[in-house]
BAFI-111536 format. One record per residue (C-alpha): residue number from 1; residue in one letter; x, y, z. Coordinates in steps of 0.25 Angstrom, whole numbers. Layout:
<atoms>
+-----+------+-------+-------+-------+
| seq | type |    c1 |    c2 |    c3 |
+-----+------+-------+-------+-------+
| NUM |    A |     X |     Y |     Z |
...
+-----+------+-------+-------+-------+
</atoms>
This chain:
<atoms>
+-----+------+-------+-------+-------+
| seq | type |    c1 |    c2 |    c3 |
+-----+------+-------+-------+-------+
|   1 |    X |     7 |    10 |   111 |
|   2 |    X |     2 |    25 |   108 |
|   3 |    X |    -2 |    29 |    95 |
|   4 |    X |    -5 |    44 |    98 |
|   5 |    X |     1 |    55 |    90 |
|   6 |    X |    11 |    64 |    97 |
|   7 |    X |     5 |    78 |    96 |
|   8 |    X |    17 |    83 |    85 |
|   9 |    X |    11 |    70 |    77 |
|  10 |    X |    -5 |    74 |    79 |
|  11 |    X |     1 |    87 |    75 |
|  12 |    X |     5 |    84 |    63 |
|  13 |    X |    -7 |    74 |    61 |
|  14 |    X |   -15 |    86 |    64 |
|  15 |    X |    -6 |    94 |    53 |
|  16 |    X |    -8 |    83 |    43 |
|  17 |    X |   -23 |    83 |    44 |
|  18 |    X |   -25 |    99 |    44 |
|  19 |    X |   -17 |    98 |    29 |
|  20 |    X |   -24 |    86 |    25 |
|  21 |    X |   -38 |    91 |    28 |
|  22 |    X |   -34 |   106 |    21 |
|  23 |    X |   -24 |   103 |    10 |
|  24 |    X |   -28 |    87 |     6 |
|  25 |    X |   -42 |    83 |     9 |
|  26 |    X |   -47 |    96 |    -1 |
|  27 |    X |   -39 |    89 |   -12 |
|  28 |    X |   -37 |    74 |    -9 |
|  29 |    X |   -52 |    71 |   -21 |
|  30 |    X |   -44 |    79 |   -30 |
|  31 |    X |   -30 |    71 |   -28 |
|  32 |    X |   -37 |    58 |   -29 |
|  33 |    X |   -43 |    64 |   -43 |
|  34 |    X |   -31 |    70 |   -49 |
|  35 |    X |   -22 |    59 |   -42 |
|  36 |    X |   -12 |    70 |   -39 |
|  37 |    X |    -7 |    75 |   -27 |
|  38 |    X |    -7 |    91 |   -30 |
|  39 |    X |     8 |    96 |   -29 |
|  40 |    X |     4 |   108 |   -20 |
|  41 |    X |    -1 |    98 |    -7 |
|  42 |    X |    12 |    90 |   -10 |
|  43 |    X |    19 |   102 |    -6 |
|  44 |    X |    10 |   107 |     6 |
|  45 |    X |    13 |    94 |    10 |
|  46 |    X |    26 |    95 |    11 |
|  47 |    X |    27 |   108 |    19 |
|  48 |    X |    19 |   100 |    29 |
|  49 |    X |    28 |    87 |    28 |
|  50 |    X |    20 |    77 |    24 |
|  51 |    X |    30 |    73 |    14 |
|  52 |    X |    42 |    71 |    24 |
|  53 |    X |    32 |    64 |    35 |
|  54 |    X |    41 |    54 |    37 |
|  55 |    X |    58 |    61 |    33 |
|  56 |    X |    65 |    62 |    45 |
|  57 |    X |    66 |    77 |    50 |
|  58 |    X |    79 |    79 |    46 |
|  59 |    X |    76 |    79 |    34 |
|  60 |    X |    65 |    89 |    32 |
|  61 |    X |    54 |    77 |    37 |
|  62 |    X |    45 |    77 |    48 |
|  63 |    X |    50 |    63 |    51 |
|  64 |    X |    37 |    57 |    57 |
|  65 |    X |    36 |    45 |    65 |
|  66 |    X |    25 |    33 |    59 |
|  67 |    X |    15 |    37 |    68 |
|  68 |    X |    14 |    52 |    64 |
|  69 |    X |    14 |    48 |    49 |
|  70 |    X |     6 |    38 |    50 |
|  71 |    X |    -4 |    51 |    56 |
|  72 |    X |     0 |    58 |    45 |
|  73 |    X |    -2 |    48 |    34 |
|  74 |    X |   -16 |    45 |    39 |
|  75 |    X |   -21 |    59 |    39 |
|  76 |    X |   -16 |    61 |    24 |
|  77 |    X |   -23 |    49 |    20 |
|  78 |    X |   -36 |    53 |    26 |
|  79 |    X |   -35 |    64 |    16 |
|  80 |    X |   -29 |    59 |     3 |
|  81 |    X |   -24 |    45 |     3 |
|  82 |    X |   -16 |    48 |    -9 |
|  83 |    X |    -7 |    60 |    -4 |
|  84 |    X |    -6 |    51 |     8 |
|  85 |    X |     1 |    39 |     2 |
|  86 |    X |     9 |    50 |    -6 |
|  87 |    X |    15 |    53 |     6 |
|  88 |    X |    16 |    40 |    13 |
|  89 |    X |    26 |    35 |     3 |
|  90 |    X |    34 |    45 |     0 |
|  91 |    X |    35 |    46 |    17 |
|  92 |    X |    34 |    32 |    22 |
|  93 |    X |    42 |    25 |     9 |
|  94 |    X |    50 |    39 |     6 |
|  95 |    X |    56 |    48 |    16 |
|  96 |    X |    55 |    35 |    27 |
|  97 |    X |    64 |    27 |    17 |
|  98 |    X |    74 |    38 |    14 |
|  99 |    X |    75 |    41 |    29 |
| 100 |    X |    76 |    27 |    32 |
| 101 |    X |    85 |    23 |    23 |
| 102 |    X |    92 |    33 |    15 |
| 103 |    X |   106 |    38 |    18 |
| 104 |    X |   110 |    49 |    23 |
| 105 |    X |   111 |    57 |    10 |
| 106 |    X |    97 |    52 |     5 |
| 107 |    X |    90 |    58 |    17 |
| 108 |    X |    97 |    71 |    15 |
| 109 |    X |    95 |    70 |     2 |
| 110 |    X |    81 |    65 |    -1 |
| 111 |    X |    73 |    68 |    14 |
| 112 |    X |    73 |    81 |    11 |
| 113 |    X |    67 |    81 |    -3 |
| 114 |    X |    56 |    70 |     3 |
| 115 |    X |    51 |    78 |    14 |
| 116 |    X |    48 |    89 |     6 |
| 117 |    X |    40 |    83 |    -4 |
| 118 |    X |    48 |    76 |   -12 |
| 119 |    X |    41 |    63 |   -14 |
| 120 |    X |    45 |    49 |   -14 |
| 121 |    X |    40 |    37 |   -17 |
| 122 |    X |    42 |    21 |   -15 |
| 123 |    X |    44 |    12 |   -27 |
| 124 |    X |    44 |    -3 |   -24 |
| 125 |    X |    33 |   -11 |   -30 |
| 126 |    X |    36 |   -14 |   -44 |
| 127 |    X |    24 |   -21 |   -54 |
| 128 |    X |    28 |   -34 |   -50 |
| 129 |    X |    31 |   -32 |   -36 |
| 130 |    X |    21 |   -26 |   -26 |
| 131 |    X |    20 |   -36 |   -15 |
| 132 |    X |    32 |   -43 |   -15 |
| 133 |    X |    43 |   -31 |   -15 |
| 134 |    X |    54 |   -40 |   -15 |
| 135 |    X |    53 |   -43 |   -30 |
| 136 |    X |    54 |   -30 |   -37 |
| 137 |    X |    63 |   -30 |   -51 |
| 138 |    X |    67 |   -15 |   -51 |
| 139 |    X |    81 |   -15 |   -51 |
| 140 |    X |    93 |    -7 |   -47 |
| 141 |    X |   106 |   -11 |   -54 |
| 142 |    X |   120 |    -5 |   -50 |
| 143 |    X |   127 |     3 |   -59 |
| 144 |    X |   139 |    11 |   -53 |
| 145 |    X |   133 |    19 |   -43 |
| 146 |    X |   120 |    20 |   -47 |
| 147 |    X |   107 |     9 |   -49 |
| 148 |    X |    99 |     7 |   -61 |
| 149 |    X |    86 |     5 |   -57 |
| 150 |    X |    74 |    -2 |   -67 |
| 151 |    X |    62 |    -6 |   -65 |
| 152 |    X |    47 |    -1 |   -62 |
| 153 |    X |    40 |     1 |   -48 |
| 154 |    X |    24 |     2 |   -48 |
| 155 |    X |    15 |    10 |   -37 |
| 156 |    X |    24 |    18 |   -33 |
| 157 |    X |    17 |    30 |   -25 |
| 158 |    X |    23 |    43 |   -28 |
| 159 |    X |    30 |    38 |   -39 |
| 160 |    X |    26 |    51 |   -49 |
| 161 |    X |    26 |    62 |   -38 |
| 162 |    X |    40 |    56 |   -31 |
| 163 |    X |    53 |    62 |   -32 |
| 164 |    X |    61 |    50 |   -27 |
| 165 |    X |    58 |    37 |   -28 |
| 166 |    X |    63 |    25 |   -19 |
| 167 |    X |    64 |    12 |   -27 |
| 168 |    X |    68 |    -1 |   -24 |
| 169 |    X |    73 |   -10 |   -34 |
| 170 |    X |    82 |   -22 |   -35 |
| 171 |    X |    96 |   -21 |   -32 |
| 172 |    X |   100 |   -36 |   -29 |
| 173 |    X |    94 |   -48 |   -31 |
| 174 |    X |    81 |   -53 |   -28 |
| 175 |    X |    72 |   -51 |   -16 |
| 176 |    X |    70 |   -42 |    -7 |
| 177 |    X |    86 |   -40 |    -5 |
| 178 |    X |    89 |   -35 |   -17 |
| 179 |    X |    80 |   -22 |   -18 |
| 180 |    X |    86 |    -7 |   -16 |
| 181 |    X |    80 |     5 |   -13 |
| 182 |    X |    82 |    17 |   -21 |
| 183 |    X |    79 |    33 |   -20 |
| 184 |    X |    77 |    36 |   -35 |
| 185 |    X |    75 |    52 |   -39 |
| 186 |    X |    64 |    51 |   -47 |
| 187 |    X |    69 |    60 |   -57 |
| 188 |    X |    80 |    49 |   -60 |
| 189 |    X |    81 |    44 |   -76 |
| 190 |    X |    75 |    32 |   -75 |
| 191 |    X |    64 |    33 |   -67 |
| 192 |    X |    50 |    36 |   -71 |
| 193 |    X |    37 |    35 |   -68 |
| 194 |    X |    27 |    25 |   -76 |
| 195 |    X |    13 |    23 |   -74 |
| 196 |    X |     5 |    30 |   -65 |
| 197 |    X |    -5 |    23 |   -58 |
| 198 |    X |   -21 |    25 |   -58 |
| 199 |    X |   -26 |    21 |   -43 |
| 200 |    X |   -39 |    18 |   -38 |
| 201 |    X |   -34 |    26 |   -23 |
| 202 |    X |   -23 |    35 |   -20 |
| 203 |    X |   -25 |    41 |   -32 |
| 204 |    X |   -16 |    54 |   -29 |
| 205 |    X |    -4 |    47 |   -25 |
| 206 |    X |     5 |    44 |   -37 |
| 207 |    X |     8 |    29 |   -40 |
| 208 |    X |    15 |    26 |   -51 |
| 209 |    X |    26 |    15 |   -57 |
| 210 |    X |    40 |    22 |   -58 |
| 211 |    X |    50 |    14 |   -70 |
| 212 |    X |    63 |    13 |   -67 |
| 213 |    X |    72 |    12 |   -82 |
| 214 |    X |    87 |    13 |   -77 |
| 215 |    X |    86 |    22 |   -67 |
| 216 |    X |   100 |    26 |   -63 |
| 217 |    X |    99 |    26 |   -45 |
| 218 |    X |   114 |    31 |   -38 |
| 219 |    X |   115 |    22 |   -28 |
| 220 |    X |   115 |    32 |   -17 |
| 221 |    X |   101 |    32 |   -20 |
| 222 |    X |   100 |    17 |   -13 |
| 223 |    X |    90 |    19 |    -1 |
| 224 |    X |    95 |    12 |     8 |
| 225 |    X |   106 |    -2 |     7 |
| 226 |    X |   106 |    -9 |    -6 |
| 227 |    X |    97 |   -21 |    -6 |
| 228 |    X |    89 |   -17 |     7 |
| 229 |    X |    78 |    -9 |    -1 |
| 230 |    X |    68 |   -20 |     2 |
| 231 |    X |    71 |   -18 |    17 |
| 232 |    X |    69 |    -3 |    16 |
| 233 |    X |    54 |    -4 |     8 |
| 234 |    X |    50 |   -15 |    19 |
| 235 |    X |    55 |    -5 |    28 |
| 236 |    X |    47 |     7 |    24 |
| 237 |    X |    35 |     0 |    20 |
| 238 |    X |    32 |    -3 |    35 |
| 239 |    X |    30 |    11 |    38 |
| 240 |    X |    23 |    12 |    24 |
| 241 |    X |    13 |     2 |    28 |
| 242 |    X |    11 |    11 |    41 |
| 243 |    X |     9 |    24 |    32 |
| 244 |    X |    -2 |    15 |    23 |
| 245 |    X |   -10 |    12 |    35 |
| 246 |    X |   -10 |    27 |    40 |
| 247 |    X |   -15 |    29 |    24 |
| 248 |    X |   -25 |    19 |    26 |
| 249 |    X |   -30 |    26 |    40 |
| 250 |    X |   -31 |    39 |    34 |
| 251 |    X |   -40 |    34 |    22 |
| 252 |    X |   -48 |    26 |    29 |
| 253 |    X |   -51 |    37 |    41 |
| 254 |    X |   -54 |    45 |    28 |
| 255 |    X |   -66 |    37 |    23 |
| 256 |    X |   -70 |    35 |    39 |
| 257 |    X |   -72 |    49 |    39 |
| 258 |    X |   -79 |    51 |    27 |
| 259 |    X |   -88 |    40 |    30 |
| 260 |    X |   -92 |    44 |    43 |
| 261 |    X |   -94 |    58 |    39 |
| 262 |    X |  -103 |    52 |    29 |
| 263 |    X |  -109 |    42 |    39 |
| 264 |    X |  -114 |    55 |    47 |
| 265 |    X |  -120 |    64 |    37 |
| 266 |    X |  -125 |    55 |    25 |
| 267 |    X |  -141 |    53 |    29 |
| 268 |    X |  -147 |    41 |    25 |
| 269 |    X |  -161 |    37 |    30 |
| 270 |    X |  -162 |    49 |    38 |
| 271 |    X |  -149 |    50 |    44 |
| 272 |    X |  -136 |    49 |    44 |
| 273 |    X |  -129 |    34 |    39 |
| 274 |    X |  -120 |    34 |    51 |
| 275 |    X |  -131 |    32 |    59 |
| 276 |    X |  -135 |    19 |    52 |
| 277 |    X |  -125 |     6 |    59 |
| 278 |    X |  -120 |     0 |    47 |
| 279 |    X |  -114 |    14 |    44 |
| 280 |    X |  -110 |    15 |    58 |
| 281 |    X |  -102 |     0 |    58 |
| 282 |    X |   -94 |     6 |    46 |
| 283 |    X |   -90 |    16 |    53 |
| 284 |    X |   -87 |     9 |    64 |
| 285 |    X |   -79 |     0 |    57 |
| 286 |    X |   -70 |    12 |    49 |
| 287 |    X |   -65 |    19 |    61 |
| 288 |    X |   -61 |     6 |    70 |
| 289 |    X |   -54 |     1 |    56 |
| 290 |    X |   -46 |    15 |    55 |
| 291 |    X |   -42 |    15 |    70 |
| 292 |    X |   -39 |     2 |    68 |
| 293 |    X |   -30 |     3 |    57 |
| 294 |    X |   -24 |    16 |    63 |
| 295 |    X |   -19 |    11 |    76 |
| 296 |    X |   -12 |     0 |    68 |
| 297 |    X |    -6 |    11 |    61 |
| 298 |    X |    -1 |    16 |    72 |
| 299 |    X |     6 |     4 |    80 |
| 300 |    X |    14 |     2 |    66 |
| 301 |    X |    18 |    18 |    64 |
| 302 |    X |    20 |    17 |    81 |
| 303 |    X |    29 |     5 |    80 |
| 304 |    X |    36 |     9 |    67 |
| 305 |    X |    40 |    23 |    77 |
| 306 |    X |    45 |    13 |    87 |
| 307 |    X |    54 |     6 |    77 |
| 308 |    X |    46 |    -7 |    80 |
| 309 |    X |    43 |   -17 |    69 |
| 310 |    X |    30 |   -14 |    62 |
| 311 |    X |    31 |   -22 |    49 |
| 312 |    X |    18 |   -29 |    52 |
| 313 |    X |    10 |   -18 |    60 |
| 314 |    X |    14 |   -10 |    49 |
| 315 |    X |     7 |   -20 |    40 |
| 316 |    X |    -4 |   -21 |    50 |
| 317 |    X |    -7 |    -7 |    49 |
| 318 |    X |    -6 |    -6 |    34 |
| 319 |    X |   -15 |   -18 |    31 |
| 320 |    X |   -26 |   -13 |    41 |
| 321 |    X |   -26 |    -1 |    40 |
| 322 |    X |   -28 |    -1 |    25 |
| 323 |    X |   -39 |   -12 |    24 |
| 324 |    X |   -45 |    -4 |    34 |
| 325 |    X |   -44 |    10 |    24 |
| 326 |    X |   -52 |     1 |    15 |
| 327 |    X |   -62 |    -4 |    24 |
| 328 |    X |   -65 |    10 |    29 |
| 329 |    X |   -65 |    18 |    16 |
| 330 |    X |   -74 |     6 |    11 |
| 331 |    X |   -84 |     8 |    21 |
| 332 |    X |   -82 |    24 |    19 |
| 333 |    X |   -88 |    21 |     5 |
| 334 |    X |  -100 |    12 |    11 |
| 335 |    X |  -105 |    23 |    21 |
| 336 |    X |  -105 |    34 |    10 |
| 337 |    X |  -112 |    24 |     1 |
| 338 |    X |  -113 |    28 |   -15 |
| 339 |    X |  -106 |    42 |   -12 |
| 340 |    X |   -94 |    34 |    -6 |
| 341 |    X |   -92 |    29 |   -21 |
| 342 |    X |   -92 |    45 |   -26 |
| 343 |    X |   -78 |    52 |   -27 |
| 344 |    X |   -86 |    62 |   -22 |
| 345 |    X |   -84 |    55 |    -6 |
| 346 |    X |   -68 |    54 |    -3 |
| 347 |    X |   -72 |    40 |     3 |
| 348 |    X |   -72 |    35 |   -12 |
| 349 |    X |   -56 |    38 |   -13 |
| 350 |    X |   -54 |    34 |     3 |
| 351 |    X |   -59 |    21 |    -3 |
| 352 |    X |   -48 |    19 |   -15 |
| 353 |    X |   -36 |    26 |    -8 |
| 354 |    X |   -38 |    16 |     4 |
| 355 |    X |   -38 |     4 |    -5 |
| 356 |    X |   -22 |     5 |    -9 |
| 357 |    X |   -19 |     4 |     6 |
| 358 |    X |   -19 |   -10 |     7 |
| 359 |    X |   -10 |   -11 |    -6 |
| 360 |    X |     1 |    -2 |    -6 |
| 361 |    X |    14 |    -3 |     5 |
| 362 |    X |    10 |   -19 |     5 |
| 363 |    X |    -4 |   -25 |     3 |
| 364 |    X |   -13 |   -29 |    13 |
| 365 |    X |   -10 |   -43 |    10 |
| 366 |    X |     7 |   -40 |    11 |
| 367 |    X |     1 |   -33 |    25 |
| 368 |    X |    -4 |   -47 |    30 |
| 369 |    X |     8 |   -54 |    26 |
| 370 |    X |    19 |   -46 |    34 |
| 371 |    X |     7 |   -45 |    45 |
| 372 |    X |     5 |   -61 |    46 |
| 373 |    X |    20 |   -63 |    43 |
| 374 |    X |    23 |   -53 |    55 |
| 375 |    X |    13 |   -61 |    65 |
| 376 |    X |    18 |   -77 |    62 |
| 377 |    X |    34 |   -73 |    62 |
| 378 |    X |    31 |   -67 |    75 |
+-----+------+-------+-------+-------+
</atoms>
């Protein structure tokens, strides 16, 4: 089992970091501070192709395999966390579920418009339902050939800058068979965005509660079969977890850096602090946790290429590799003592963005729960 990047993927790598080291790093204080994403890198970004990472080729993509996003994601975060989680979903839970899922006509129609910066964005959990998916109230009634939808969906990333909206809601019954999924414009009547949220990380990246008061769906608009949109988010969010775990690498090889750039020029009793073991033990333990949690990154985006089943090392990779980014960026902030409290020092936001990683696409504890479930069904 080889993990190595073919020469067009460290190409591309190598692309991604040029731009990210000229266009984002300069800005990514600023983003954190205004929380905005500055329209004009949006659009740089798109003539490089970021936005259609993972739309199929055919449909103006770059169609990139797990492995190369996940090369891609990771270099992204190292520089700002926020544009990167932007981009994840709108990929990973976006164009990925179009393609996957979408008829014929919605890939012509929507691929496209997603490829070239036209964003998207995921709305499932709702305010009493995060964990447990299954039990969302949104709902889609049948009228004709069109679905009313009403309800309300929380943390949705992207949900202010999006054009296009996926929504699951409630079809059927109860449980997990009775939920659809659903491409809503996000110009449709019927559909606004509610409360903002002020975040303690990731604070570039739009999350917001989007209100759904009788908002008229054509049923052409169905992603996928009626009743099978629990599938379809179960589905996507393995390859999400993937992406959340390359998020996590980049942030955490972030504050490695800092911190061992620090280690090397800050002088304490006459010389520098990385000569000093306890600093040297920290350091230590930061790389082998990010090699760590990047080669387990790679077997699930390798297995998920292969079309093997990857739920639970997709969880594996997802729940270390994120406890891991807040180890590393802890210990980021210890070596750089009092200045790794400043906003002056980037390991201070390396610290916040990393924390939301073991939350979002599934808790670390919703992580241990398919893992262990995975091992004793086995």
């Amino acid at each position: 089992m080889r993990f190595d990047l073919t020469d067009d993927q460290r190409a591309l790598r190598d692309a991604v970091r040029e731009f990210c080291r000229e266009e984002i790093l300069p800005i990514a204080r600023q983003i954190d501070e205004t929380e905005t994403i500055p329209a004009g890198l949006r659009q740089k970004m798109a003539g490089l192709g970021i936005w259609g990472l993972l739309a199929p080729p055919e449909h103006g993509g770059l169609g990139l395999d797990a492995v190369a996003y996940c090369a891609v994601i990771e270099e992204l975060a190292r520089a700002c966390a926020a544009l990167s989680i932007s981009i994840a979903v709108h990929n990973s839970v976006g164009c990925l579920a179009v393609a996957q899922f979408g008829s014929e006509e919605q890939k012509k129609h929507l691929l496209p418009r997603m490829a070239a910066g036209d964003i998207a964005a995921f709305a499932l959990t709702e305010p009493d339902s995060g964990s447990d998916a299954a039990s969302i109230r949104t709902t889609a009634r049948a009228e004709g050939d069109s679905f009313v939808l009403d309800g309300t969906k929380v943390f949705v990333t992207n949900g202010e800058a999006s054009g296009l909206v996926i929504v699951f809601a409630r079809t059927g019954g109860e449980g997990h068979r009775g939920i659809s999924a659903f491409v809503v414009e996000k110009s449709t009547p019927g559909l606004r965005v509610g409360t903002k949220e002020l975040k303690m990380g990731l604070r570039g990246s739009d999350t917001v509660e989007l209100v759904l008061e009788g908002c008229r769906v054509p049923r052409t608009q169905i992603l996928g079969r009626e009743g099978e949109g629990f599938r379809l988010a179960m589905s996507l969010l393995d390859g999400g977890r993937i992406g959340v775990a390359a998020q996590a690498v980049g942030i955490a090889r972030a504050a490695f850096e800092e911190a061992r750039r620090y280690a090397m020029t800050r002088e304490q009793f006459g010389g520098p602090i990385g000569n000093f073991q306890a600093v040297q033990w920290m350091i230590a333990d930061m790389a082998t946790a990010i090699e760590g949690a990047r080669l387990l990154m790679m077997r699930a985006a390798w297995m998920k290429d292969r079309g093997l089943p990857c739920t639970r090392e997709a969880s594996m990779a997802k729940l270390y590799a994120s406890e891991k980014a807040s180890f590393v960026c802890d210990r980021a902030v210890q070596i750089h003592g009092g200045y790794g409290y400043i906003r002056d020092y980037p390991v201070e936001r390396y610290y916040r963005d990393a924390r939301v990683t073991s939350l979002y696409e599934g808790t670390s504890e919703i992580q241990r729960i398919v893992i262990a479930r995975s091992l004793l069904k086995d």
